[in-house]
C-alpha positions in Angstrom: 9.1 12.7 -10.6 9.7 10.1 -12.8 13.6 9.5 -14.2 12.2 7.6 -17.2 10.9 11.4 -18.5 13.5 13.7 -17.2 12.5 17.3 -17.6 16.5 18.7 -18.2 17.6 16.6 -21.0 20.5 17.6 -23.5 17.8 17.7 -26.3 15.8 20.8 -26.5 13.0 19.0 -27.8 13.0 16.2 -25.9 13.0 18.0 -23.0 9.5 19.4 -23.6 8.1 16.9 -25.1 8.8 14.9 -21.3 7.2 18.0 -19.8 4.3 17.8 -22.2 3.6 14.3 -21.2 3.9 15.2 -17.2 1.3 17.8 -17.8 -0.3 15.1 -19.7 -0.5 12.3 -16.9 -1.2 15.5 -14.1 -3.9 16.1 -16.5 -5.1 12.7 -16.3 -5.0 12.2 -12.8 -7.3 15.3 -12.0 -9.5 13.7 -14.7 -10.2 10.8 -12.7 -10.5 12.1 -9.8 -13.7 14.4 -11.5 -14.6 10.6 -12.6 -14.4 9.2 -9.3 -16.5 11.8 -8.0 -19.3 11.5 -10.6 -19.0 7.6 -9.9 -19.8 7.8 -6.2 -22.7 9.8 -7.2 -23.7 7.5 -9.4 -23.7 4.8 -6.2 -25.7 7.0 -4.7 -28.2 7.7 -7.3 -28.3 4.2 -7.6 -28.8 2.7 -4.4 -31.5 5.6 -4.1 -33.2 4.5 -7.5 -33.4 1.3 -6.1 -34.6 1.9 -2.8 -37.5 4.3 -3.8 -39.7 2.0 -6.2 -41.9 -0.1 -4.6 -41.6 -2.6 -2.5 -39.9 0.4 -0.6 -36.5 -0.1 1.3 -36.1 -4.0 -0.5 -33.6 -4.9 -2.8 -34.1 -7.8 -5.2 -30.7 -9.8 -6.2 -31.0 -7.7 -9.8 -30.9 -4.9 -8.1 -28.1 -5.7 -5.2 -26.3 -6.3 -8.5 -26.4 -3.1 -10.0 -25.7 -1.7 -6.8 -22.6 -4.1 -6.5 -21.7 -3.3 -10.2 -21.8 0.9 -9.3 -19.5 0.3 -6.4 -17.2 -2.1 -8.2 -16.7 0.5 -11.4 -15.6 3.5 -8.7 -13.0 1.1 -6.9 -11.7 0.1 -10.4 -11.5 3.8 -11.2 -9.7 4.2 -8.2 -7.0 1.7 -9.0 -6.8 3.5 -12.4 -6.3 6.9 -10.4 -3.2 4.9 -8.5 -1.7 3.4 -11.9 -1.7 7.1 -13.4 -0.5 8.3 -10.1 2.6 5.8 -10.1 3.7 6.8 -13.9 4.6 9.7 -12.3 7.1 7.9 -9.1 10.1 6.2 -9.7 10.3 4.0 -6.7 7.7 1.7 -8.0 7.2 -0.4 -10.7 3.3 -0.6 -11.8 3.1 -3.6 -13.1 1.6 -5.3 -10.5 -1.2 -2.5 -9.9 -2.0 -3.0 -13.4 -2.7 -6.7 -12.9 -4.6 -6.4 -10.3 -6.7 -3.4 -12.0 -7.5 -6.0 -15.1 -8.3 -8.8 -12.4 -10.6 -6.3 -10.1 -12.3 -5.4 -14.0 -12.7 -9.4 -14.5 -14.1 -9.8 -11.0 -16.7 -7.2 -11.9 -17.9 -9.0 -14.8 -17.9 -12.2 -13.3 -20.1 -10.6 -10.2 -22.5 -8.8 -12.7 -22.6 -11.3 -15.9 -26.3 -12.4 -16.5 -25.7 -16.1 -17.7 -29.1 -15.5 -19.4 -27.0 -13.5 -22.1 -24.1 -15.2 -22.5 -23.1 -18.4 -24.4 -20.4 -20.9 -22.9 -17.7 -19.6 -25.3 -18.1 -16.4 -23.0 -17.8 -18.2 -19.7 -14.6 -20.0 -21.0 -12.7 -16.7 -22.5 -13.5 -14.8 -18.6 -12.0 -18.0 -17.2 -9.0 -18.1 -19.2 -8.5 -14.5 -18.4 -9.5 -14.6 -14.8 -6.6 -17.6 -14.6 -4.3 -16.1 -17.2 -4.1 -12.8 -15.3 -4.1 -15.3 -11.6 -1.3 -16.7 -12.7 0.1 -13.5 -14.1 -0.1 -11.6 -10.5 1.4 -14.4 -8.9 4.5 -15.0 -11.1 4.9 -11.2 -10.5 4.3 -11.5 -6.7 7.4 -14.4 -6.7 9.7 -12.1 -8.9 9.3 -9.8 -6.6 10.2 -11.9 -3.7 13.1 -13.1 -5.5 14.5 -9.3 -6.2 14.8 -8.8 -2.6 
């Protein structure tokens, strides 16, 4: 378990307060599993939406996107699931998970954005995330080269 919330500490009260926030993240974790669970339903319900209206056993683009947009948000919940999981480790430092969670959100809007709906200002901000958060996991990637 993590060393950052030890559970025997010389304070009384932080010592629960640590084992409240374990329970906490345990709590959390179970949560998303029940969320990542209801999402792969959701694919399913879905794919089988799509597939049942007529023309039968076709997918138009619009709707290959909405099938791609239902698998991407159960892989990002996934990655969530493994961020809460690693609050709980000490071995490993979750910074780079995170990053590549918010870059695997990005890529999800960038597969599923409509350009119908959105204005240029939009396109610029994703890109400046999208190379913000590239250049982010690859700084990261070289520190971490560099530390061993």
């Amino acid at each position: 378990m993590s060393d950052e919330l030890p559970e025997q500490h010389p304070d009384v009260l932080l010592s629960r307060l640590h084992k409240a926030i374990k329970f906490c993240i345990r709590t959390l974790a179970v949560l998303m599993v029940v969320v990542i669970f209801w999402g792969v339903l959701d694919v399913i319900y879905v794919i089988y939406t799509q597939v049942s209206k007529a023309p039968y056993l076709l997918l138009a683009v619009s709707d290959i996107f909405k099938v791609f947009a239902a698998f991407l948000v159960v892989l990002i919940a996934i990655e969530i699931y493994q961020n809460i999981i690693l609050y709980l480790r000490t071995d490993v430092i979750p910074i780079k998970l995170v990053i590549a969670t918010a870059l695997m959100a990005i890529a999800r809007k960038v597969i599923i954005i409509d350009l119908k709906d959105v204005t240029a200002i939009h396109i610029f901000s994703i890109a400046a995330v999208v190379l913000a958060l590239g250049v982010t996991y690859y700084l990261v990637g070289q520190q971490h080269k560099e530390s061993l």
